[in-house]
C-alpha positions in Angstrom: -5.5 22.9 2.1 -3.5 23.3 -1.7 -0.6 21.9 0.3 -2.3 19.2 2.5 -3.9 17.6 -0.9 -0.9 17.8 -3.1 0.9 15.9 -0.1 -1.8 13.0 0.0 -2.0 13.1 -3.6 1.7 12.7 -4.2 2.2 10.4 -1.6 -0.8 8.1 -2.1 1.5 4.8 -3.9 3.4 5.0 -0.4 0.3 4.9 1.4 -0.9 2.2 -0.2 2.5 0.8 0.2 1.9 0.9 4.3 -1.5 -1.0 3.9 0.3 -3.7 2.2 3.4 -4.0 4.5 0.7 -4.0 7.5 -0.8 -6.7 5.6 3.0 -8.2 5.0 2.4 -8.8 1.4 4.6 -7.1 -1.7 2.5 -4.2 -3.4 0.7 -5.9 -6.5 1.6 -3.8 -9.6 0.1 0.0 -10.4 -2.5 -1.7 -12.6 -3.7 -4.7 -10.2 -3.9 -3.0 -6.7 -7.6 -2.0 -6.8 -8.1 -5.5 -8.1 -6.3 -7.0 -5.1 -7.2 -4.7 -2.3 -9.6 -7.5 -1.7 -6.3 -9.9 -0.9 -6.0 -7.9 2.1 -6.4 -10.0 5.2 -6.4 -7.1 7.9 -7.8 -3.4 6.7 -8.9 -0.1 8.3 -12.3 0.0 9.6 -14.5 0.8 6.0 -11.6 0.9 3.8 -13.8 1.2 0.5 -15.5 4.3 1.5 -11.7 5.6 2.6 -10.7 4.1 -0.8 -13.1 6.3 -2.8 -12.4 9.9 -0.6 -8.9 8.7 -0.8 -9.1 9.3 -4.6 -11.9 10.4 -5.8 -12.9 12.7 -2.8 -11.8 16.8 -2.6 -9.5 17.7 -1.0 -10.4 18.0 2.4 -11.5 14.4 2.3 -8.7 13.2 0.1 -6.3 15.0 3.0 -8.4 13.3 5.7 -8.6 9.8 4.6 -4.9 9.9 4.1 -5.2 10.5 7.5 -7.1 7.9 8.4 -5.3 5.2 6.5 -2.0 6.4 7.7 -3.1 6.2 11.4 -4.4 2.9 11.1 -1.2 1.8 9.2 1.8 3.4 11.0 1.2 1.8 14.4 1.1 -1.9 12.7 4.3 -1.0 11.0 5.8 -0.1 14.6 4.7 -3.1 16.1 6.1 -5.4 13.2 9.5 -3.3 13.7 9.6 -4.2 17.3 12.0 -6.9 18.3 10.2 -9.7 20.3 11.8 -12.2 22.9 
Protein backbone atom coordinates (compact mmCIF):
# COMPACT_ATOMS: atom_id res chain seq x y z
CA UNK A 1 0.00 0.00 0.00
CA UNK A 2 3.46 2.50 0.87
CA UNK A 3 4.11 1.86 -2.78
CA UNK A 4 0.49 2.16 -4.35
CA UNK A 5 0.14 5.75 -2.42
CA UNK A 6 3.49 7.21 -3.21
CA UNK A 7 2.65 6.18 -6.98
CA UNK A 8 -0.88 8.19 -6.94
CA UNK A 9 0.74 10.77 -4.87
CA UNK A 10 3.67 11.41 -7.19
CA UNK A 11 1.71 11.05 -10.15
CA UNK A 12 -1.38 13.04 -9.26
CA UNK A 13 -0.39 16.57 -11.69
CA UNK A 14 -0.38 13.81 -14.64
CA UNK A 15 -3.60 12.59 -13.59
CA UNK A 16 -5.02 15.71 -13.54
CA UNK A 17 -3.27 16.27 -16.71
CA UNK A 18 -5.55 13.23 -18.35
CA UNK A 19 -8.86 14.88 -17.04
CA UNK A 20 -7.94 17.93 -18.79
CA UNK A 21 -6.75 16.37 -22.21
CA UNK A 22 -10.23 14.27 -21.98
CA UNK A 23 -11.75 17.46 -21.57
CA UNK A 24 -9.24 18.94 -24.59
CA UNK A 25 -8.41 21.90 -22.68
CA UNK A 26 -4.52 22.97 -21.53
CA UNK A 27 -4.02 22.31 -17.72
CA UNK A 28 -4.75 25.80 -15.90
CA UNK A 29 -1.72 26.59 -13.75
CA UNK A 30 -0.76 24.65 -10.21
CA UNK A 31 -2.45 27.43 -8.36
CA UNK A 32 -5.87 27.73 -10.45
CA UNK A 33 -6.81 24.10 -11.20
CA UNK A 34 -9.11 23.47 -8.16
CA UNK A 35 -10.57 26.88 -9.18
CA UNK A 36 -11.28 25.64 -12.76
CA UNK A 37 -12.07 22.08 -12.26
CA UNK A 38 -15.48 23.56 -12.57
CA UNK A 39 -14.47 24.53 -16.44
CA UNK A 40 -14.67 20.97 -17.02
CA UNK A 41 -17.33 20.09 -19.62
CA UNK A 42 -17.27 16.24 -19.32
CA UNK A 43 -16.07 14.62 -15.71
CA UNK A 44 -16.03 11.19 -13.95
CA UNK A 45 -19.16 10.21 -12.35
CA UNK A 46 -18.86 12.34 -8.71
CA UNK A 47 -15.60 13.80 -9.34
CA UNK A 48 -15.72 16.11 -6.07
CA UNK A 49 -15.95 13.26 -3.74
CA UNK A 50 -12.90 11.55 -6.01
CA UNK A 51 -11.32 15.02 -5.76
CA UNK A 52 -11.28 15.02 -1.90
CA UNK A 53 -10.07 11.00 -1.50
CA UNK A 54 -7.84 11.88 -4.33
CA UNK A 55 -6.02 14.22 -1.94
CA UNK A 56 -7.09 14.39 1.05
CA UNK A 57 -8.19 10.66 1.51
CA UNK A 58 -5.54 7.74 3.04
CA UNK A 59 -4.05 5.88 1.22
CA UNK A 60 -6.16 3.27 0.29
CA UNK A 61 -8.59 5.75 -0.93
CA UNK A 62 -6.04 8.15 -2.37
CA UNK A 63 -4.67 4.70 -4.41
CA UNK A 64 -8.25 3.95 -5.37
CA UNK A 65 -9.56 7.19 -6.65
CA UNK A 66 -6.45 7.40 -8.74
CA UNK A 67 -7.92 4.47 -9.91
CA UNK A 68 -11.07 5.63 -10.66
CA UNK A 69 -10.06 8.76 -12.35
CA UNK A 70 -7.51 7.06 -14.41
CA UNK A 71 -10.15 4.52 -15.77
CA UNK A 72 -12.51 7.05 -16.56
CA UNK A 73 -9.71 9.03 -18.34
CA UNK A 74 -7.52 6.65 -20.24
CA UNK A 75 -10.27 5.27 -22.54
CA UNK A 76 -11.28 8.98 -23.64
CA UNK A 77 -7.64 9.58 -24.46
CA UNK A 78 -7.69 6.33 -26.70
CA UNK A 79 -10.61 7.22 -28.46
CA UNK A 80 -9.30 10.91 -29.21
CA UNK A 81 -5.94 9.03 -30.44
CA UNK A 82 -7.90 7.00 -32.85
CA UNK A 83 -7.79 8.08 -36.46
CA UNK A 84 -11.42 8.54 -37.86
CA UNK A 85 -12.50 8.40 -41.68
Amino acid sequence: MLQAAYVASTTSWQVLEGLWAANGRPMPSNGAVRAHVRDLSTTPPLLEELWHRFFAGDAPDRVQAAIEIIDWVVPILEEQARPHA
